[in-house]
C-alpha positions as CSV (number, residue, x, y, z in Angstrom):
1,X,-21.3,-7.5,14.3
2,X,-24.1,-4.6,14.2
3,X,-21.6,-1.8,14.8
4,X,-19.2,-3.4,12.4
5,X,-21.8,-4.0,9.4
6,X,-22.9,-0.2,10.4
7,X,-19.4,1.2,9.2
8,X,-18.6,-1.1,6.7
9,X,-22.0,0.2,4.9
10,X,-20.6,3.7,6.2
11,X,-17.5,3.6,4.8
12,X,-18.9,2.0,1.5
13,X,-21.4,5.3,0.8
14,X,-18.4,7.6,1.6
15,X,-16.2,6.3,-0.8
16,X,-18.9,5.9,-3.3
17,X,-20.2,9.8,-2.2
18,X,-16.9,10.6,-3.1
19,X,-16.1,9.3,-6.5
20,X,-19.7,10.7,-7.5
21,X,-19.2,13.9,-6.2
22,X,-15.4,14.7,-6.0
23,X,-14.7,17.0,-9.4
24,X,-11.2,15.7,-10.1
25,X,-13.7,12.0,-10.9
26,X,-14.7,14.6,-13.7
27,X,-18.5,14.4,-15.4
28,X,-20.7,12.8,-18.0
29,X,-21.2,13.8,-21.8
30,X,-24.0,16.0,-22.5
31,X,-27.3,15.0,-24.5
32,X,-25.6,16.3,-27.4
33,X,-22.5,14.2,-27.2
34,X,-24.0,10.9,-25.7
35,X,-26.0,10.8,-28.9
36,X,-22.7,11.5,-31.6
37,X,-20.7,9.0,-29.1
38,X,-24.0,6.3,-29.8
39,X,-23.1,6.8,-33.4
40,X,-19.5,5.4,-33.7
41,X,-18.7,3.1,-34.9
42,X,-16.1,2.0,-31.9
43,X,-19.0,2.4,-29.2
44,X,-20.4,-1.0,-28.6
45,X,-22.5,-2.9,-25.9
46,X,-22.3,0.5,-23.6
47,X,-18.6,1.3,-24.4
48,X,-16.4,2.1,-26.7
49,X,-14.2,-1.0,-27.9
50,X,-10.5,-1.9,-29.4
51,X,-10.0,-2.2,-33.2
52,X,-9.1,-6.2,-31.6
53,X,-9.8,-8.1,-28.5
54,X,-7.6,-6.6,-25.6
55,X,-7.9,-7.8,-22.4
56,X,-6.6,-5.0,-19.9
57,X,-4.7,-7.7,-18.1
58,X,-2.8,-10.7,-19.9
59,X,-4.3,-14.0,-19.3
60,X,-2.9,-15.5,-16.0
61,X,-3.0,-12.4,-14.1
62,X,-5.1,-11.6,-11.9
63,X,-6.2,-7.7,-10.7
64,X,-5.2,-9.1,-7.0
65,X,-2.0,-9.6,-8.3
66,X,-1.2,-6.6,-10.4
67,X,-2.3,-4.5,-7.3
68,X,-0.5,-6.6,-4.7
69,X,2.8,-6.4,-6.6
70,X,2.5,-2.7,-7.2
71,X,2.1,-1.4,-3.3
72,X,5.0,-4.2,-2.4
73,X,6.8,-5.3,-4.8
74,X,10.4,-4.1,-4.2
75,X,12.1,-2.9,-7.7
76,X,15.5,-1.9,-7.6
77,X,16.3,1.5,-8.9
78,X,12.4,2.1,-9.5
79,X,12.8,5.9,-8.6
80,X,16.0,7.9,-8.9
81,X,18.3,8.7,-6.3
82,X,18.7,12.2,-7.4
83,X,16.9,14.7,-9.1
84,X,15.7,13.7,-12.8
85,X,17.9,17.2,-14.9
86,X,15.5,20.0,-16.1
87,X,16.2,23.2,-18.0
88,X,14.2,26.2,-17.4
89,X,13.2,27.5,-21.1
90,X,10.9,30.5,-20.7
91,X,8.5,29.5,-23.2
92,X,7.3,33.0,-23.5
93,X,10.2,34.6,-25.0
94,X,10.4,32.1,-28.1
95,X,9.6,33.4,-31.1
96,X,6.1,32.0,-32.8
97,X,8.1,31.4,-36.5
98,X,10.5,29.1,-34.3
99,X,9.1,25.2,-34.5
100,X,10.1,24.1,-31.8
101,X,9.3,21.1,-29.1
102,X,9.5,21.0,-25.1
103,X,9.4,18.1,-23.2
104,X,8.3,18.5,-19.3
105,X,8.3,14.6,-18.4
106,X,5.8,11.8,-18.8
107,X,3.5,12.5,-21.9
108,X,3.2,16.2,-21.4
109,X,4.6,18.2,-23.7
110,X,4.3,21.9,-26.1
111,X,5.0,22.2,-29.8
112,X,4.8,25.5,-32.4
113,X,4.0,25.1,-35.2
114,X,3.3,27.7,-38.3
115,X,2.7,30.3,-35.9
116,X,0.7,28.3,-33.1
117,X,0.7,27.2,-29.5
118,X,0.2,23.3,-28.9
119,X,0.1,21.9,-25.4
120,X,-0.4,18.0,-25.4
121,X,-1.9,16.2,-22.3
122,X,-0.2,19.0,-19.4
123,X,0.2,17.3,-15.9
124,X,1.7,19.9,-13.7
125,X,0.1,18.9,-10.1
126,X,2.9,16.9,-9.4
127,X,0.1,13.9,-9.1
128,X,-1.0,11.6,-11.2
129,X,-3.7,10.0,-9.1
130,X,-6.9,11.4,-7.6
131,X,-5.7,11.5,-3.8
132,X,-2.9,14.1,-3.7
133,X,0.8,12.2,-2.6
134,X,0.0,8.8,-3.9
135,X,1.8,9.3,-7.4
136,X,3.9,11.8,-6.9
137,X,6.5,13.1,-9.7
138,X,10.6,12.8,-9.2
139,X,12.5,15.5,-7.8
140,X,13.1,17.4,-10.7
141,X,10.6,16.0,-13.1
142,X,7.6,18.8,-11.9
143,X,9.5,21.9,-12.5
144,X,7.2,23.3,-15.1
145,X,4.4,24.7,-14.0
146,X,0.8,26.8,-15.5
147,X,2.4,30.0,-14.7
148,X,5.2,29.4,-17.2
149,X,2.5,28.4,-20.4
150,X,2.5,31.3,-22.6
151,X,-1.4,31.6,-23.8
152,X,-2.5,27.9,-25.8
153,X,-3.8,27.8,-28.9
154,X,-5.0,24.1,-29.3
155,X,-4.8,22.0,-26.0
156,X,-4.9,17.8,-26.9
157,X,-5.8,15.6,-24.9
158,X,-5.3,11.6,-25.8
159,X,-7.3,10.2,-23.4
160,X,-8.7,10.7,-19.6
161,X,-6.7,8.9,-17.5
162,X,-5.0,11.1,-14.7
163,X,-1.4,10.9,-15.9
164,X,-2.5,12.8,-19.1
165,X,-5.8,14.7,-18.4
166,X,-4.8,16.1,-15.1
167,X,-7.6,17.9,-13.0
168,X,-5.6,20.8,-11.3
169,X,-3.5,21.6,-14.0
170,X,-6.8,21.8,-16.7
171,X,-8.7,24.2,-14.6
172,X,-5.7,26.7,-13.9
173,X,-5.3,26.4,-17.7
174,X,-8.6,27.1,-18.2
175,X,-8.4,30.9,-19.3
176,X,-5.0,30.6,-21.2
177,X,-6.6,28.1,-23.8
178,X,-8.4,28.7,-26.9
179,X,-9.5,25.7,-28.3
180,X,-9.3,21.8,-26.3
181,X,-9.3,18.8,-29.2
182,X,-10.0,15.8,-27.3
183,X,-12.2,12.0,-27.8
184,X,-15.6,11.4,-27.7
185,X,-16.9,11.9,-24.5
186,X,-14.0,13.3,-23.1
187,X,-16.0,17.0,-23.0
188,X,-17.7,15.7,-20.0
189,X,-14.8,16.2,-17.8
190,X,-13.9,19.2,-19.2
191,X,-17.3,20.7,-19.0
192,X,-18.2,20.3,-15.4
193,X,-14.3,22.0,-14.8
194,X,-15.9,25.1,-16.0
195,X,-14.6,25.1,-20.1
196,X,-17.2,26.6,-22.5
197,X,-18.5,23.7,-24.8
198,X,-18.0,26.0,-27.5
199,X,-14.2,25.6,-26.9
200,X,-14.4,21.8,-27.0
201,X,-13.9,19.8,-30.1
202,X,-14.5,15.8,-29.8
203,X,-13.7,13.6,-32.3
204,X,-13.7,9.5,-33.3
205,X,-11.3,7.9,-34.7
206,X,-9.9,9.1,-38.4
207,X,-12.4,12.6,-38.1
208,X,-10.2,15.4,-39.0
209,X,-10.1,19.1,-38.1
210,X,-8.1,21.7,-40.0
211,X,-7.0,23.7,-36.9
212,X,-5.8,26.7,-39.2
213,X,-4.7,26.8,-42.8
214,X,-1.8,25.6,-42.5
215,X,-2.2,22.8,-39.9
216,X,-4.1,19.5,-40.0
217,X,-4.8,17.3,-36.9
218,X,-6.1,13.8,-37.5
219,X,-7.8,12.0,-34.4
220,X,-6.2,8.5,-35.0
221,X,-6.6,4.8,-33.1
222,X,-5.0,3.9,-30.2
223,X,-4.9,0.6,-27.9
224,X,-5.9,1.4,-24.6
225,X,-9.0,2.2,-22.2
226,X,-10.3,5.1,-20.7
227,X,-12.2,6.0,-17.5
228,X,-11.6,7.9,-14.1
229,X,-13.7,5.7,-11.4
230,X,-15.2,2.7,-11.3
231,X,-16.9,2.9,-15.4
232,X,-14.5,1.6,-17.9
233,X,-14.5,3.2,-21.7
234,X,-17.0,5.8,-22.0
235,X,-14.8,8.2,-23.3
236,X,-12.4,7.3,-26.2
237,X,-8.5,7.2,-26.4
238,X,-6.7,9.2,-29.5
239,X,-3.2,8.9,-30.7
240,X,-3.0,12.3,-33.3
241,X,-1.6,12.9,-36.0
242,X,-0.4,16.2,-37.1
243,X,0.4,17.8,-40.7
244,X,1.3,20.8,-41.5
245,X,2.6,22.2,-45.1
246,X,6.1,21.1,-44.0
247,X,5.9,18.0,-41.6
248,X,4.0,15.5,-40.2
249,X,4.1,14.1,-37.0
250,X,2.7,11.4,-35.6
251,X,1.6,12.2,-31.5
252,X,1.0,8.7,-29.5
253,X,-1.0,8.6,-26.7
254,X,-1.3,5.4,-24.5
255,X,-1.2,2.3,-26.7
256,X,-0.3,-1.4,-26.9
257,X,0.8,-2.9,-30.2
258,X,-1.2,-3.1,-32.5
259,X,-2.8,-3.1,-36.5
260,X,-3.5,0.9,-36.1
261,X,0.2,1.7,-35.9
262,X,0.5,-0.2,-39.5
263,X,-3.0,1.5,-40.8
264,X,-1.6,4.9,-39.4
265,X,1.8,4.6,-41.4
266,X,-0.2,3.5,-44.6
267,X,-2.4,6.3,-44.3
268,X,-0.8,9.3,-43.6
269,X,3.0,8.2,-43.5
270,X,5.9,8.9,-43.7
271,X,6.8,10.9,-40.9
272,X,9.4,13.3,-39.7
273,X,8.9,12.5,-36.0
274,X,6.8,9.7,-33.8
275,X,6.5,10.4,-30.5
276,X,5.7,7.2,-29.0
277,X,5.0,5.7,-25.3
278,X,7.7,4.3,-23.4
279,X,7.8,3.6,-20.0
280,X,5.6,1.9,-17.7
281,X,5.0,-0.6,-19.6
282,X,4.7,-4.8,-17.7
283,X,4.1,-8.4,-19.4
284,X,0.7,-8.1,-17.1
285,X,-1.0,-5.5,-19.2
286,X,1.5,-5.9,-22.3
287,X,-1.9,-5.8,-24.1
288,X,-2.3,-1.6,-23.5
289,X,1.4,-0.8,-23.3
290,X,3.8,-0.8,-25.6
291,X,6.6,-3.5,-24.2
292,X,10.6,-2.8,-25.0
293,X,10.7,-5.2,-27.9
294,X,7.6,-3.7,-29.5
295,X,8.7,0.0,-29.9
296,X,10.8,0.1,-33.4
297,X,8.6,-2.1,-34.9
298,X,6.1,0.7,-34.4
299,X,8.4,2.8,-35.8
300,X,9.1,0.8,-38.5
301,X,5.2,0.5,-39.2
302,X,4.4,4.8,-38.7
303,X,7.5,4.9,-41.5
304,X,9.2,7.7,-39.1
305,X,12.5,9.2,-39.5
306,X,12.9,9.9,-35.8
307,X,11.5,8.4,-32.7
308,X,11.3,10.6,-29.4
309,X,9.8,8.4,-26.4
310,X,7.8,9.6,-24.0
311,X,5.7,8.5,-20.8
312,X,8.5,7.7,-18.6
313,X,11.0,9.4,-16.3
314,X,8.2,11.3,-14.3
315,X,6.4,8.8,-11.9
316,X,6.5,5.6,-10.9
317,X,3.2,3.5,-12.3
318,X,4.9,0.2,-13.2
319,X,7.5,-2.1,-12.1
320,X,10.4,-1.3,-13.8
321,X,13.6,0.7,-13.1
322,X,12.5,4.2,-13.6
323,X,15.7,4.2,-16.0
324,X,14.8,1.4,-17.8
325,X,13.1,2.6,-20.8
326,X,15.0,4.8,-22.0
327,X,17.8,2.1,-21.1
328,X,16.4,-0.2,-23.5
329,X,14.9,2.1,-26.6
330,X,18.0,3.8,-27.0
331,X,20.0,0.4,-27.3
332,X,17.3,-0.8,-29.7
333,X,17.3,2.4,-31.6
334,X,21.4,2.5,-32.2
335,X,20.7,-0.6,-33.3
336,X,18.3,-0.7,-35.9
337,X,20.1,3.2,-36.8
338,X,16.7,4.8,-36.1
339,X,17.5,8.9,-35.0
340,X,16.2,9.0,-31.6
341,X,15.0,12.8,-29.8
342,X,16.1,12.5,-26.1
343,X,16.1,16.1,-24.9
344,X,16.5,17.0,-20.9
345,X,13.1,18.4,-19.5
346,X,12.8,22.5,-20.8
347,X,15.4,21.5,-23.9
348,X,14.5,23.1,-26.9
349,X,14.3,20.5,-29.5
350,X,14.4,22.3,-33.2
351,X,11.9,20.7,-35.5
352,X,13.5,22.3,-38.2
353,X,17.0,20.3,-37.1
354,X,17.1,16.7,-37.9
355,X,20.8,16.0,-36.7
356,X,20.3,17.6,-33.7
357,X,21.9,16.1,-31.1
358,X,21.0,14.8,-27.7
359,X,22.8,13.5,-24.2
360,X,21.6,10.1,-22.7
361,X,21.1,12.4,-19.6
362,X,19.8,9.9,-17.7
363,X,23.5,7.4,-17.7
364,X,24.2,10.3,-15.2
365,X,21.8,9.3,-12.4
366,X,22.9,6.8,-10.4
C-alpha cells in the first residue's frame, strides 16, 4: 500500500509539474493587467462572470458523464470518411484593395479589409488539445499552414481555449504579426510565448479600438468560459465586432444564446455578415454553445444579411455527426431565406459580392 501511495503522490506532482510548467498551459497577467482586469466590471468573486447565470453543464449532467460519453460514446458518421475538400489560395498574391475572406476550418479564419491583414483565432498544429494526437484535425481540414500567412496586421483572438488560441501556431506567428487584440488577461499567454507587451492590446467588453482610420473593432459579449488548466475564467471571452466605412461585420467567438446577441444587434446593427459558431454544440452544455434551433434566431437578433457558420468541419469535440451542422443550419437558413456563406477551406469569399454563390460541399462526403 506504501509503494502504491508512493506513485500515486508521484504521478499526482508530475501532472501537476506539468500543467505549471508546460508553456502550451500558457502564463499569468502581469501587475499591470491583473489590476485593469480587477476593474471590470465582468470580474467578480476571482473571475470573470456571464452577463446571466450559465452553468457550464445543463442541470442533470454530470462532468463523469459528459467525459464518459465523449472517449466512448459511439456516433455514427462523427468523423468523415474521406478528406474534408480544401483549395489552396496563395494568400500572398491577393491584392490588399481586394476584401476578401478565407476560411481554413473550425473558427480560424483571414479577412482584408481597407488595405489590412486580419487573422482570427489561427489553429494550424493540427491539434486542438495540449497533448499532441488527442484532437487531431480531418484529413484535409489542416492544409493551411504559418508558412502560407502573408505578414498580419491585427491578429484576434476570442478567447483561450486551445481550438482558437493555439500554442504552436501563435509562436511561429510570432514575427509575422503586428498588433494581437485579445480579452483581458488573455496577454498572459501571449507574453510568456515571447510577444512584446507593446504588441498586445486587451480589452472588456464594449472597449473599442480604431485599428486604422478606416477600421473599427468593437470587443463585444460573449457566452462562454475561458481557461487552459485546471483555473476557470481568468481571462475573458470576446465575440468582435468589426466596422469599417463600408461594412460591418459581426465576428462570433464561442457562445451560447443569449441577451448580448440582441444588445449587439441594437447596438451596432445591422450587419452585412455574422459569422457565428456552429458545430460542436450538445444539450449537456447547451448553456455555452449555440444548439441548431438557436442559430437564426441569433441572426435574427445581430439584424444580419448573411450568416457564414463556423466552428465545425475540423475536429471532433462533440457528439454529433461531423456533418451535422452544417446539415441542419443550411436547412434552417433556406428556410427562413437567410443568405448563407459556405465556402470550401482556401475559397475566396468576395465581401464586396453578396450573391455569391456557394456549394453544400460537404453532401459530397459520404
Amino acid at each position: 500500500m506504501l509503494y502504491i501511495l508512493i506513485l500515486l503522490i508521484s504521478l499526482t506532482l508530475v501532472v501537476l509539474g506539468f500543467l505549471y510548467f508546460a508553456p502550451v498551459f500558457g502564463g499569468s497577467p502581469s501587475a499591470t493587467s491583473l489590476a485593469r482586469i480587477k476593474t471590470s466590471p465582468n470580474f467578480k468573486k476571482g473571475a470573470f462572470q456571464n452577463q446571466v447565470n450559465t452553468p457550464a453543464l445543463t442541470e442533470g449532467t454530470s462532468y463523469v458523464q459528459a467525459f464518459y460519453e465523449f472517449l466512448f460514446k459511439k456516433v455514427e458518421n462523427g468523423t468523415p470518411t474521406q478528406a474534408i475538400p480544401h483549395i489552396k489560395t496563395d494568400l500572398k498574391s491577393i491584392p490588399l484593395e481586394k476584401e476578401v475572406l478565407i476560411w481554413f476550418g473550425h473558427s480560424s479564419y483571414y479577412m482584408q479589409l481597407a488595405g489590412k491583414r486580419i487573422l482570427v483565432d489561427p489553429v494550424f498544429s493540427g491539434n486542438a488539445s495540449p497533448i499532441a494526437g488527442t484532437t487531431e484535425a480531418f484529413d484535409g481540414a489542416n492544409s493551411y499552414q504559418v508558412e502560407d500567412m502573408p505578414p498580419i496586421d491585427y491578429l484576434l483572438i476570442s478567447h483561450d481555449h486551445y481550438d482558437h488560441l493555439d500554442y504552436q501556431t501563435i509562436i511561429a506567428l510570432k514575427d509575422r504579426v503586428n498588433l494581437v487584440v485579445t480579452g483581458l488577461g488573455v496577454a498572459g499567454h501571449l507574453e510568456r510565448w515571447g510577444y512584446e507587451s507593446k504588441k498586445i492590446v486587451e480589452k472588456d467588453w464594449y472597449e473599442s479600438i480604431q485599428l486604422d482610420k478606416e477600421i473599427q473593432l468593437i470587443a463585444t459579449p460573449g457566452r462562454h468560459f475561458s481557461g487552459r488548466g485546471f483555473r476557470r475564467n481568468k481571462s475573458l471571452w470576446l465575440s468582435f465586432v468589426l466596422l469599417t466605412k463600408k461594412h460591418k461585420y459581426f465576428l462570433g467567438g464561442d457562445s451560447g444564446y443569449g441577451p448580448h446577441f440582441d444588445q449587439i444587434g441594437r447596438k451596432y446593427g445591422p450587419f452585412d455578415l455574422a459569422i457565428i459558431e456552429n458545430g460542436q454544440y450538445d444539450k449537456k452544455w447547451a448553456n455555452i454553445h449555440l444548439l441548431p434551433h438557436e442559430q437564426m434566431q441569433v441572426v435574427k437578433d445581430l439584424n444580419a444579411a448573411k450568416v457564414m457558420p463556423v466552428h465545425s468541419s475540423k475536429f471532433k469535440l462533440s457528439q454529433h455527426a461531423w456533418d451535422e451542422p452544417l446539415r441542419k443550419i443550411a436547412a434552417a437558413a433556406k428556410a427562413q431565406n437567410i443568405p448563407l456563406v459556405t465556402p470550401i477551406i482556401g475559397e475566396i469569399v468576395d465581401l464586396n459580392q453578396y450573391n455569391q454563390p456557394f456549394t453544400a460541399w460537404w453532401e459530397q462526403l459520404k
